[in-house]
Backbone bond lengths (Angstrom), bond angles and torsions (degrees), N, CA, C in turn:
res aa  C-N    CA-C-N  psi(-1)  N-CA   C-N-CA  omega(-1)  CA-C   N-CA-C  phi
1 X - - - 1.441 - - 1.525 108.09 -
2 X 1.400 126.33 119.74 1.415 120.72 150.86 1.390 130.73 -93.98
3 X 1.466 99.25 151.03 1.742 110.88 -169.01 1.435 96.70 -140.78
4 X 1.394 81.34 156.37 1.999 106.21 179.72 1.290 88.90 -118.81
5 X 1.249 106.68 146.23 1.381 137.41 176.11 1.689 121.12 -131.19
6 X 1.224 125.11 123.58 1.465 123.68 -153.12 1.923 89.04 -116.00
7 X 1.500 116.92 150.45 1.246 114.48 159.29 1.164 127.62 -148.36
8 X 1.155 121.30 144.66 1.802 103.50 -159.19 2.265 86.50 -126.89
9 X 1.231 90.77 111.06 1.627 78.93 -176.15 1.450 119.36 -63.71
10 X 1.227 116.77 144.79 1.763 133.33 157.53 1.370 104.85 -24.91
11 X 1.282 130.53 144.02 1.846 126.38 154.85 1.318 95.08 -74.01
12 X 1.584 103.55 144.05 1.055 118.26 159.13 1.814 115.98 108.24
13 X 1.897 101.01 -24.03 1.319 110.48 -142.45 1.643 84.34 -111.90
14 X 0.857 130.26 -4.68 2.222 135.83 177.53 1.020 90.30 -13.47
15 X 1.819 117.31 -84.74 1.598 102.97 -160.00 1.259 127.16 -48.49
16 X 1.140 108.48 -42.53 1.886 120.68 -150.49 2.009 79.98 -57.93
17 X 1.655 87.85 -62.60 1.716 89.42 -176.06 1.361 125.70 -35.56
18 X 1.260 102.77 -48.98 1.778 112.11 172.48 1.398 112.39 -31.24
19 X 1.948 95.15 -81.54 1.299 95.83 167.90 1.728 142.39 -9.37
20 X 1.380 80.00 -83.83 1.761 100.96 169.59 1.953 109.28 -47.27
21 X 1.097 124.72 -44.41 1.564 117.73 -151.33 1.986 83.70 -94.24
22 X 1.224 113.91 -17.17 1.509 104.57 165.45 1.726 136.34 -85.59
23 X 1.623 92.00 -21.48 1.632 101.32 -161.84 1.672 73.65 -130.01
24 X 1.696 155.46 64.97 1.335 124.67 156.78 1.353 124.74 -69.13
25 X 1.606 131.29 165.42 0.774 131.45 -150.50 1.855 105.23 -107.24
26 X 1.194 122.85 100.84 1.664 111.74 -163.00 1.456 100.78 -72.20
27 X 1.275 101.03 163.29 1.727 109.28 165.51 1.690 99.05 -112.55
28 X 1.405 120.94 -177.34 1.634 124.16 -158.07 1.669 78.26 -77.78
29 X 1.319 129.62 156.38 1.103 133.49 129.38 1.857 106.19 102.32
30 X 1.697 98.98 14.70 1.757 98.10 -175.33 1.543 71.96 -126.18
31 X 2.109 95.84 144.48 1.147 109.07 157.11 1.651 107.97 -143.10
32 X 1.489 105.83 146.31 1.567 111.57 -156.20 1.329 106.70 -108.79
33 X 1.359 117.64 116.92 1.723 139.86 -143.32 1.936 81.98 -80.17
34 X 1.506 102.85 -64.40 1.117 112.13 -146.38 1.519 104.35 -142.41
35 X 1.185 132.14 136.51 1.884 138.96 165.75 0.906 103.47 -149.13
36 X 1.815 91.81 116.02 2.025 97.55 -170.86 1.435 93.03 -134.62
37 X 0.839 109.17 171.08 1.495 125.07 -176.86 1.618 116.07 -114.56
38 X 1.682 126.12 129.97 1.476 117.15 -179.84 1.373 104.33 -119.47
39 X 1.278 92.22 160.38 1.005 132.43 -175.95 1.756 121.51 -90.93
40 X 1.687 120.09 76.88 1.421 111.95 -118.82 1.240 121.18 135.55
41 X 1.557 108.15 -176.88 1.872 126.54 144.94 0.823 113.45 -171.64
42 X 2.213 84.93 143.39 1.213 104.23 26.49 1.284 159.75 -79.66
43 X 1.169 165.35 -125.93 1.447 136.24 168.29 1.891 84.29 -114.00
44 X 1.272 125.65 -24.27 1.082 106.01 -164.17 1.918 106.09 -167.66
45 X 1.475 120.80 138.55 1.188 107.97 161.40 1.149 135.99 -124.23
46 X 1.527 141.20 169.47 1.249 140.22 -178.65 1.575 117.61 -121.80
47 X 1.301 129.29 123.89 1.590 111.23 -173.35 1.540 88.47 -137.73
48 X 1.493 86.77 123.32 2.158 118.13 -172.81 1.152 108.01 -93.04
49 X 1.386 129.80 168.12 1.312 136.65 114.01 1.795 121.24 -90.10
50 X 1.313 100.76 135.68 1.985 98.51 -174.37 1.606 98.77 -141.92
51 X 1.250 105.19 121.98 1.591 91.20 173.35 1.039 119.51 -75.63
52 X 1.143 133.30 30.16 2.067 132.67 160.68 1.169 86.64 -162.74
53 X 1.643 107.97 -176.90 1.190 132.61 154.02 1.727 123.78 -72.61
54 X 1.489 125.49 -15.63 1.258 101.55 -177.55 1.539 95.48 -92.20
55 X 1.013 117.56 -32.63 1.603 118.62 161.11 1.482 117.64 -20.19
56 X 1.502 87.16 -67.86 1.830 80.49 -175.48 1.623 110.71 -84.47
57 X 1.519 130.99 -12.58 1.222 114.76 158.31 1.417 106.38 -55.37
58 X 1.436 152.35 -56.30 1.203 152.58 -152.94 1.363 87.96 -63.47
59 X 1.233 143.51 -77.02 1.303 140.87 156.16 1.893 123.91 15.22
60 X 1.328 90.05 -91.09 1.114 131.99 167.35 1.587 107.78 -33.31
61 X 1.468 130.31 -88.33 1.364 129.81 173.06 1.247 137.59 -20.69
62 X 0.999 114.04 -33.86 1.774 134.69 160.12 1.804 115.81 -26.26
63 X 1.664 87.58 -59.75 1.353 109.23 -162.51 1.653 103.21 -85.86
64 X 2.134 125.90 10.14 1.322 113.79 156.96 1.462 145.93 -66.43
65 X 1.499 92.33 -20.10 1.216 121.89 179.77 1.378 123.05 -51.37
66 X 1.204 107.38 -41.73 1.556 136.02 162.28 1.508 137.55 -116.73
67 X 0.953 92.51 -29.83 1.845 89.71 165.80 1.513 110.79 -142.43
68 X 1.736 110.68 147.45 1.822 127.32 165.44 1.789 88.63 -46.77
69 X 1.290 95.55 140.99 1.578 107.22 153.48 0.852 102.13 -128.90
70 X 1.540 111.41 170.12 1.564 138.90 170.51 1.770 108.28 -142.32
71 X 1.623 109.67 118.51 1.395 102.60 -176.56 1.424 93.75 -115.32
72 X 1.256 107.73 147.78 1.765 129.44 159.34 1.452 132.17 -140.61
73 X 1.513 107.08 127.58 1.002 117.46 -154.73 1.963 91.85 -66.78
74 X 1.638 119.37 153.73 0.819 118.07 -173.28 1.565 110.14 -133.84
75 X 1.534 129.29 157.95 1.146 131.02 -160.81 1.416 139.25 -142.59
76 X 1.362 169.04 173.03 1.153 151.10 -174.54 1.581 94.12 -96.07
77 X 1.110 120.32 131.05 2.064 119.93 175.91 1.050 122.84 -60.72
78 X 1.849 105.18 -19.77 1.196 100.00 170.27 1.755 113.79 -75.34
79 X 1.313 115.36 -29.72 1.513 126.23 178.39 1.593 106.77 -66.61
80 X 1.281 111.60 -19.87 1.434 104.20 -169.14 1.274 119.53 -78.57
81 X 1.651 152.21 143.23 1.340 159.79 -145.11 1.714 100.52 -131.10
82 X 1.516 124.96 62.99 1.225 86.69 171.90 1.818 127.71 -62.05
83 X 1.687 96.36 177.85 1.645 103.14 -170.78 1.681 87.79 -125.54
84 X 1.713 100.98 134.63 1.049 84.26 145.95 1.754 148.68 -106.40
């Protein structure tokens, strides 16, 4: 499963965040496509592979400490169903 993950850092909290969005901590079975940094917000994103969702929450949690996230599960367009 891939997911995007959005983060808008804490005031105050840059480094710690730095840290973390440079050195994160993987769990078995997450691999990290992409960690880029914007220009903007959010301040920064991450796009995984996790085979479930608690996977990539385990993932994911790391980065509360210092920054709001927002994760979404992500998809091929052709797989995707919009609704209207």
């Amino acid at each position: 499963m891939l997911f995007i993950c959005q983060l808008r850092i804490i005031p105050g909290q840059f480094e710690e965040a730095t840290r973390m969005f440079r050195h994160p901590k993987l769990p078995n079975n997450v691999m990290v496509h992409e960690f880029l940094g914007l220009l903007g917000k959010p301040d920064a994103i991450v796009i995984f592979e996790a085979p479930d969702a608690a996977t990539a929450a385990d993932f994911v949690v790391q980065f509360g400490r210092a920054a709001d996230t927002t994760t979404s599960l992500a998809m091929p367009i052709e797989d995707f169903q919009w609704t209207s």
